[in-house]
C-alpha positions as CSV (number, residue, x, y, z in Angstrom):
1,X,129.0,94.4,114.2
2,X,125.8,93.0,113.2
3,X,122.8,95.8,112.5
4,X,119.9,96.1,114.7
5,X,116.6,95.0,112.9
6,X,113.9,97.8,113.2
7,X,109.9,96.3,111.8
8,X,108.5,99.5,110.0
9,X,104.6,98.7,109.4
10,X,102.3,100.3,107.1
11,X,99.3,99.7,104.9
12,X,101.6,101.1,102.0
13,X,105.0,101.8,101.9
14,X,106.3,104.2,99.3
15,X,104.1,106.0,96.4
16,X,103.0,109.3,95.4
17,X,101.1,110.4,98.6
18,X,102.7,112.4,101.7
19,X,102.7,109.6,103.8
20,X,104.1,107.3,101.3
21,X,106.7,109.7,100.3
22,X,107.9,109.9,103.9
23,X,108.0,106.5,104.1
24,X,110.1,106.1,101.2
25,X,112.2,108.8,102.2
26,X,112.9,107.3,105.9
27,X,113.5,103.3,104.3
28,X,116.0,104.5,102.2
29,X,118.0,105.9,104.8
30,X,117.2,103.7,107.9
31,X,118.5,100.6,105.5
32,X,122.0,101.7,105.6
33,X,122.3,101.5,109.1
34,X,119.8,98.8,110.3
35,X,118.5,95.7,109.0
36,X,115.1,96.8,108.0
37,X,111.9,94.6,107.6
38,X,108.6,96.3,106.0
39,X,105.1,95.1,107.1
40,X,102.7,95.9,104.4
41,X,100.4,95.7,101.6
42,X,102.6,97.3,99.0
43,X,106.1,98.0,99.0
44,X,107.1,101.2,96.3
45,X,109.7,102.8,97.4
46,X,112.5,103.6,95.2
47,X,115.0,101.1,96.0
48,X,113.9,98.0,97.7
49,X,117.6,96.3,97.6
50,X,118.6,94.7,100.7
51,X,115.2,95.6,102.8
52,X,112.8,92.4,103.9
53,X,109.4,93.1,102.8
54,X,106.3,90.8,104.2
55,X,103.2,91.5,102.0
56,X,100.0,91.4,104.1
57,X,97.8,90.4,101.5
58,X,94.4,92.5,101.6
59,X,91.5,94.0,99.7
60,X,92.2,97.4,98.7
61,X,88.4,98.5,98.7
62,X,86.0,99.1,100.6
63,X,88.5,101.1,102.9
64,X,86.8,99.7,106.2
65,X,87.3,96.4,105.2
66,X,90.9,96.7,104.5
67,X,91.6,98.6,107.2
68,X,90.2,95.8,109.6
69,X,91.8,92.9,107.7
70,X,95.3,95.0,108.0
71,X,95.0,95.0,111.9
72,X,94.3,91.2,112.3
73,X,96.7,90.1,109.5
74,X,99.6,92.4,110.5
75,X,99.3,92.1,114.0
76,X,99.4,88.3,113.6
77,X,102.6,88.3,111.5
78,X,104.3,90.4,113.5
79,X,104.6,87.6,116.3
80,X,107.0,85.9,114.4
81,X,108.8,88.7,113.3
82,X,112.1,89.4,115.3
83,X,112.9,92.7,115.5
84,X,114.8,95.5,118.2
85,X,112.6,98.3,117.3
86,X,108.6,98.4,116.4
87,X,107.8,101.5,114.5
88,X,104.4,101.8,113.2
89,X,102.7,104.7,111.1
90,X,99.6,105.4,112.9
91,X,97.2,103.3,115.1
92,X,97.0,100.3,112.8
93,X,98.3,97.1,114.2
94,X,97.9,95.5,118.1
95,X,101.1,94.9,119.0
96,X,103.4,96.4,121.7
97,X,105.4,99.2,119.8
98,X,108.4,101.3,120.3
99,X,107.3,103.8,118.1
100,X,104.3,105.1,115.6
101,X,104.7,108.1,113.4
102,X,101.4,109.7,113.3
103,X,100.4,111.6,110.0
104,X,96.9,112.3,111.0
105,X,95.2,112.4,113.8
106,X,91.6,111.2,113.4
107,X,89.8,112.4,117.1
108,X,91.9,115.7,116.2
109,X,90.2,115.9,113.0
110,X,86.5,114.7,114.1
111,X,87.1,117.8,116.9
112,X,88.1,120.2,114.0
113,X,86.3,119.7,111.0
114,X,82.6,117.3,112.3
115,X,83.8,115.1,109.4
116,X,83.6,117.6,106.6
117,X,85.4,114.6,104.3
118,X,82.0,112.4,105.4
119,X,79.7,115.3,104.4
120,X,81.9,116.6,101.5
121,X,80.8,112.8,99.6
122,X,78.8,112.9,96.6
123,X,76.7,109.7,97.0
124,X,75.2,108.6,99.8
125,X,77.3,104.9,99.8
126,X,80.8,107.2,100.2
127,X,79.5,109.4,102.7
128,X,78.6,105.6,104.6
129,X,82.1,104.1,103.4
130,X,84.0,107.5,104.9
131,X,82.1,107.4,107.8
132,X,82.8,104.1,109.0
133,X,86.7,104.4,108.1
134,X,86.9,107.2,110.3
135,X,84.9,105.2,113.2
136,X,87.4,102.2,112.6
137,X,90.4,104.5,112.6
138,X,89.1,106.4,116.0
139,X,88.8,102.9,117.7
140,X,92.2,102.0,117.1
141,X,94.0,104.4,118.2
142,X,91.8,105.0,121.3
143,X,93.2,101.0,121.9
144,X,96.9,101.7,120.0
145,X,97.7,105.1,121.6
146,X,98.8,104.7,125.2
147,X,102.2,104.7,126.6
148,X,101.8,101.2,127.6
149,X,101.4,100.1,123.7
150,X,103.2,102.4,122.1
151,X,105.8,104.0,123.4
152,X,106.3,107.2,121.9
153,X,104.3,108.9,119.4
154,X,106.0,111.0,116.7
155,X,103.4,114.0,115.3
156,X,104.3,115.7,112.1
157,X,103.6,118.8,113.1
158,X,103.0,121.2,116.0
159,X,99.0,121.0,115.4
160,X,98.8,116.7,115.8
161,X,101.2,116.9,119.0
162,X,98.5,119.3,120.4
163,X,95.8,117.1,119.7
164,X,97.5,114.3,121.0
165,X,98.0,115.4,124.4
166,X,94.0,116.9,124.5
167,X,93.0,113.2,123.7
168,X,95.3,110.8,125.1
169,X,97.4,109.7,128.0
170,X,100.7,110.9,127.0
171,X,103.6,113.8,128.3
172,X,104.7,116.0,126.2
173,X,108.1,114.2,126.5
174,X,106.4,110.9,125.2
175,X,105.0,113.1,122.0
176,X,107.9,114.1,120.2
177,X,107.9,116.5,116.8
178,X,108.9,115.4,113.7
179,X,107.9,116.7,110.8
180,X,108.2,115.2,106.9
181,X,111.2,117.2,104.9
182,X,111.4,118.2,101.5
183,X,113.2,117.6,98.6
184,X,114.6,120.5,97.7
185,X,116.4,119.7,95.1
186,X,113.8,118.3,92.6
187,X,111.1,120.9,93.9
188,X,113.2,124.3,93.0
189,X,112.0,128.1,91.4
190,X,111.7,128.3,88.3
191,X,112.3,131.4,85.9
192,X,109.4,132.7,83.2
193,X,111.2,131.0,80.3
194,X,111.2,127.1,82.2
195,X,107.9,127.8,83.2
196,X,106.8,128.1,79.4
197,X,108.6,125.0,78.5
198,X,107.2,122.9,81.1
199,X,103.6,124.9,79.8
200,X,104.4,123.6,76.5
201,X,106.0,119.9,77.3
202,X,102.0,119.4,79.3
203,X,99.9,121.4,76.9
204,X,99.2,124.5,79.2
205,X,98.7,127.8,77.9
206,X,102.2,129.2,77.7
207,X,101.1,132.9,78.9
208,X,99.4,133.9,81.3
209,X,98.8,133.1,85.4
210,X,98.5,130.0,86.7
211,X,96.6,129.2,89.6
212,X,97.4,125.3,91.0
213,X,95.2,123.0,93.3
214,X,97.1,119.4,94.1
215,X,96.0,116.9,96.2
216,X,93.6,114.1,96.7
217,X,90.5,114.1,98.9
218,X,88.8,117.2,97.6
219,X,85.7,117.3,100.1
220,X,88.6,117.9,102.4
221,X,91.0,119.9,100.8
222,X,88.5,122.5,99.2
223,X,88.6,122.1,95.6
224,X,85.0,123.4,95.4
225,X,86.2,126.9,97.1
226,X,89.1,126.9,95.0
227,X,87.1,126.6,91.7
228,X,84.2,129.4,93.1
229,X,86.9,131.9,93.9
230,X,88.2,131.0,90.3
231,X,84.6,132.0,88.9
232,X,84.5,134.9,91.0
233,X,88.0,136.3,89.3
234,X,88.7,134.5,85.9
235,X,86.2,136.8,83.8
236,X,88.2,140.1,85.3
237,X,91.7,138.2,84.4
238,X,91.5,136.5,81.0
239,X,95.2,135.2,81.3
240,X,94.4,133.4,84.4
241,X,94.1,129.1,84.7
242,X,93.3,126.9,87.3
243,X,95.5,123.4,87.5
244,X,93.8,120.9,89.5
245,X,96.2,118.0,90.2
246,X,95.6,114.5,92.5
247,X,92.6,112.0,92.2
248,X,89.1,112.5,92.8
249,X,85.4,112.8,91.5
250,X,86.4,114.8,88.2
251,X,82.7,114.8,86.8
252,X,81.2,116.6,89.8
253,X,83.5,118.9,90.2
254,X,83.8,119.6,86.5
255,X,80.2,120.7,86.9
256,X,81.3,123.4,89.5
257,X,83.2,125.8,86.7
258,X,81.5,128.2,85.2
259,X,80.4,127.2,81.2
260,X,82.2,130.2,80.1
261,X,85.8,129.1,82.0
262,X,85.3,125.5,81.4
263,X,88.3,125.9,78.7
264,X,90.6,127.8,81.6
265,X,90.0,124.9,84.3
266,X,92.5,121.9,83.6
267,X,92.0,118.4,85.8
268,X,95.4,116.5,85.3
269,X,94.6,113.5,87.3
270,X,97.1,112.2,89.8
271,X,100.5,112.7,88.0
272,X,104.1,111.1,88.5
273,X,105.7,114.2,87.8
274,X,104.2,116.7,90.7
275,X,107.7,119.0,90.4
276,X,107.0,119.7,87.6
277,X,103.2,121.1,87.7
278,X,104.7,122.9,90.2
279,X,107.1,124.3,88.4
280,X,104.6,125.5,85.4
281,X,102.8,127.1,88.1
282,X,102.7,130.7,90.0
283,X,100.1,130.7,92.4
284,X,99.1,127.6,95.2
285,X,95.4,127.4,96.2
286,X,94.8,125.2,99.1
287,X,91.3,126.0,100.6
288,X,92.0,122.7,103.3
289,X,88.9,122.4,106.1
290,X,92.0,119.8,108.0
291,X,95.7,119.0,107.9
292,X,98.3,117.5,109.9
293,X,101.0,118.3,108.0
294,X,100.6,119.0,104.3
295,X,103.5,118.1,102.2
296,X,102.5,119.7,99.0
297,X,102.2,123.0,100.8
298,X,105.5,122.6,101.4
299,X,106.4,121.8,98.1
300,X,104.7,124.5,96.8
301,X,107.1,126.4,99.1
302,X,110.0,124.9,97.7
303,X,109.4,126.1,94.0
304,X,108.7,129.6,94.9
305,X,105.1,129.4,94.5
306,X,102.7,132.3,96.5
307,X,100.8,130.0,98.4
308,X,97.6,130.8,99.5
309,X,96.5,128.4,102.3
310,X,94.4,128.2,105.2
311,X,95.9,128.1,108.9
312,X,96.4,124.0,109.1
313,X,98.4,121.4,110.3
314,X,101.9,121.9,109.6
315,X,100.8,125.1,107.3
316,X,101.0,127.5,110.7
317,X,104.4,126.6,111.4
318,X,105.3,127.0,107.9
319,X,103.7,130.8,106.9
320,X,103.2,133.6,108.5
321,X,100.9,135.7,106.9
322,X,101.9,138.8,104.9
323,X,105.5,137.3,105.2
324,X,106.0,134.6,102.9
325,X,102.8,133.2,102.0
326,X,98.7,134.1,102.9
327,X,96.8,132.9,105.1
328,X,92.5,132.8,104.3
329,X,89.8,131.7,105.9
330,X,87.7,128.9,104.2
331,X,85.2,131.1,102.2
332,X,85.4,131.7,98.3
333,X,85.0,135.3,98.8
334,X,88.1,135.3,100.9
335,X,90.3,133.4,98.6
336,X,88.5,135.2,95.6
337,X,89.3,139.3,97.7
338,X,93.4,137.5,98.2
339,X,93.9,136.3,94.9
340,X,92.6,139.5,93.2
341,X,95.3,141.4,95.6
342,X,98.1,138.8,94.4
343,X,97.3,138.8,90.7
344,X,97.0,142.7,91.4
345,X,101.0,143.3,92.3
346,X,102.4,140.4,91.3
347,X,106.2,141.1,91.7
348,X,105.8,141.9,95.1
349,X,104.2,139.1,96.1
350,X,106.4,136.7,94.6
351,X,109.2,137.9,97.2
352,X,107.0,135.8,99.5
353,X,107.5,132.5,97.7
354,X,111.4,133.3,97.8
355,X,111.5,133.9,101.6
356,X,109.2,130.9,101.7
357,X,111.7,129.0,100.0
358,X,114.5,130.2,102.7
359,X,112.0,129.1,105.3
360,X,111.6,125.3,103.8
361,X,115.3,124.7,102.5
362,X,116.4,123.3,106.6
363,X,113.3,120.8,106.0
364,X,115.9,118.4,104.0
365,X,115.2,114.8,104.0
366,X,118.3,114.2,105.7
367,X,117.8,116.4,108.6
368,X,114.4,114.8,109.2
369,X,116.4,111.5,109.0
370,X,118.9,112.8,111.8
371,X,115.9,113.9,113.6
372,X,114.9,110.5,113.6
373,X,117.7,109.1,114.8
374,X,117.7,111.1,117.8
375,X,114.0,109.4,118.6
376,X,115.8,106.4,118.2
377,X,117.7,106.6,121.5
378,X,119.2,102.7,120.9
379,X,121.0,102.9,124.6
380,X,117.3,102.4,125.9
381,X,116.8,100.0,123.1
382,X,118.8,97.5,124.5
383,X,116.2,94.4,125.5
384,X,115.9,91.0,123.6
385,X,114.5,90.7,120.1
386,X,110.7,90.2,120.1
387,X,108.6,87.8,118.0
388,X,108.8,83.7,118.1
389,X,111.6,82.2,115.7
390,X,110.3,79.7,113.6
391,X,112.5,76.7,112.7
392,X,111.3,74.9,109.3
């Protein structure tokens, strides 16, 4: 029997980021039982045997620009793309679509935050750049997300289904919940002696606490309260070091430690390896103003880490607070008052990253994958292929 053709379109399929990881994650399955065709700019995903990739040839910067380029480009090749099932990931294409996967919802986030990423920008020419990307992303999906374009939206956490329904015309039966997974297998606990040899293997202290920040976008995510709680604490804790993982303006924030713990504050970059920093690690920092989802939360929650989060996206369904994991507000002090408590009593607070460990493990990739599959109800799937077939 001949395999149903699903179009998955995105600016970038596969990669280090949450997203791409998802998107990886969901390809490699979907391709064994569909005929799968990927719309985007870049395809990185770990094994791209047997899938038909279309490049959509764009700049990568400025963001606004590729972001507009994207729509027209992609929406244009997708007329003469034949396919059973359209599923999109977010509002970034024209076309009529069965399905879009949404891993952030930009009016959600305008509502939440008042653009903290916008105001969070160093230079006056990002603050402009991140302003406009958000205008260009809130325009799309006020055209992209209604029932009669998309079909059905799929939120990635309890927090972007909510804001979906506040902002546009869909039921709650046309929003369904499905959230990323986890590998659980390459994210696992580790004891005090593979925590030293991963310290070593990196060139981290080998004693002491570790305190770890990952991500990208730090206006958003808080690095700069994660680093002032660190200056508030580090002189009372000598063995204590802050990690700071993912991609972003390392000479400001550099300037944000303290000259006397400028040797205790470590910024890694973006690295291939993130199961391992977690593993080095005992303590995750995540000071975030917005999320829809956070997949390195969840990681963290996988290793055993503490984490030590604000209430976000996909976060509140995760931890519960004096249960397996803490929840702050977004204040230094806060994180600062919680970290000295943690550091304080150590062995009973690591209980909480095993029991958040037991909370994450039914997050598999696979379930999420047979999640997916129930979305994908193919009796009602049933109508011609779409697109124009083109006979050279």
């Amino acid at each position: 029997m001949k395999k149903k053709t699903i179009a998955i379109v995105a600016h970038d399929a596969g990669g280090l980021g949450g997203m791409e990881v998802h998107l990886n994650e969901m390809i490699m399955r979907l391709k064994e039982d569909y005929q799968v065709t990927v719309v985007a700019s870049t395809l990185n995903i770990t094994n791209p045997e047997g899938i038909t990739f279309i490049k959509i040839p764009v700049v990568t910067r400025p963001v606004p620009v590729k972001m507009i380029l994207f729509a027209i480009l992609a929406s244009l090749r997708l007329l003469f793309v034949k396919r059973h099932i359209l599923h999109t990931t977010g509002a970034i294409v024209f076309n009529r679509a069965d399905f879009s996967t949404v891993h952030f919802c930009h009016s959600g986030y305008l509502k939440a935050t008042g653009d903290s990423r916008a105001k969070g920008e160093v230079s006056r020419l990002r603050k402009l750049n991140s302003r406009a990307a958000s205008f260009i992303a809130r325009t799309m999906e006020r055209i992209v997300y209604r029932p009669s374009r998309t079909r059905k939206l799929l939120a990635v956490s309890n927090r972007v289904r909510k804001e979906i329904l506040e902002d546009f015309p869909y039921t709650y039966e046309q929003v369904g919940h499905l959230p990323n997974g986890v590998n659980i297998q390459k994210f696992i606990p580790h004891n005090a002696g593979a925590k030293k040899d991963l310290r070593k293997q990196y060139g981290v202290s080998e004693e002491g606490t570790v305190l770890l920040f990952m991500g990208g976008d730090w206006p958003l995510k808080g690095l700069d309260l994660a680093i002032k709680a660190f200056n508030q604490i580090a002189g009372r804790i000598p063995g204590l070091y802050l990690l700071v993982v993912g991609k972003g303006d390392q000479e400001a924030y550099q300037k944000l430690v303290s000259p006397e713990f400028q040797g205790r504050v470590r910024f890694a970059g973006k690295q291939p390896e993130p199961h391992h920093w977690f593993g080095m690690s005992d303590i995750f920092v995540f000071p975030s103003s917005y999320e829809t989802f956070s997949l390195v939360v969840h990681e963290a929650a996988a290793a055993g880490l503490v984490v030590v989060s604000t209430k976000v996206g996909g976060v509140e369904d995760l931890i519960t607070h004096h249960v397996n994991g803490l929840l702050v507000n977004r204040n230094a002090d806060e994180i600062a008052s919680t970290l000295i408590d943690v550091l304080s009593d150590m062995e009973r607070y690591r209980v909480y990253g095993k029991r958040a460990r037991i909370q994450v493990e039914e997050l598999t990739w696979d379930n999420m994958y047979r999640e997916l599959l129930g979305h994908y109800d193919l009796s009602e799937q049933r109508h011609k292929e779409r697109g124009i077939v083109v006979r050279i």
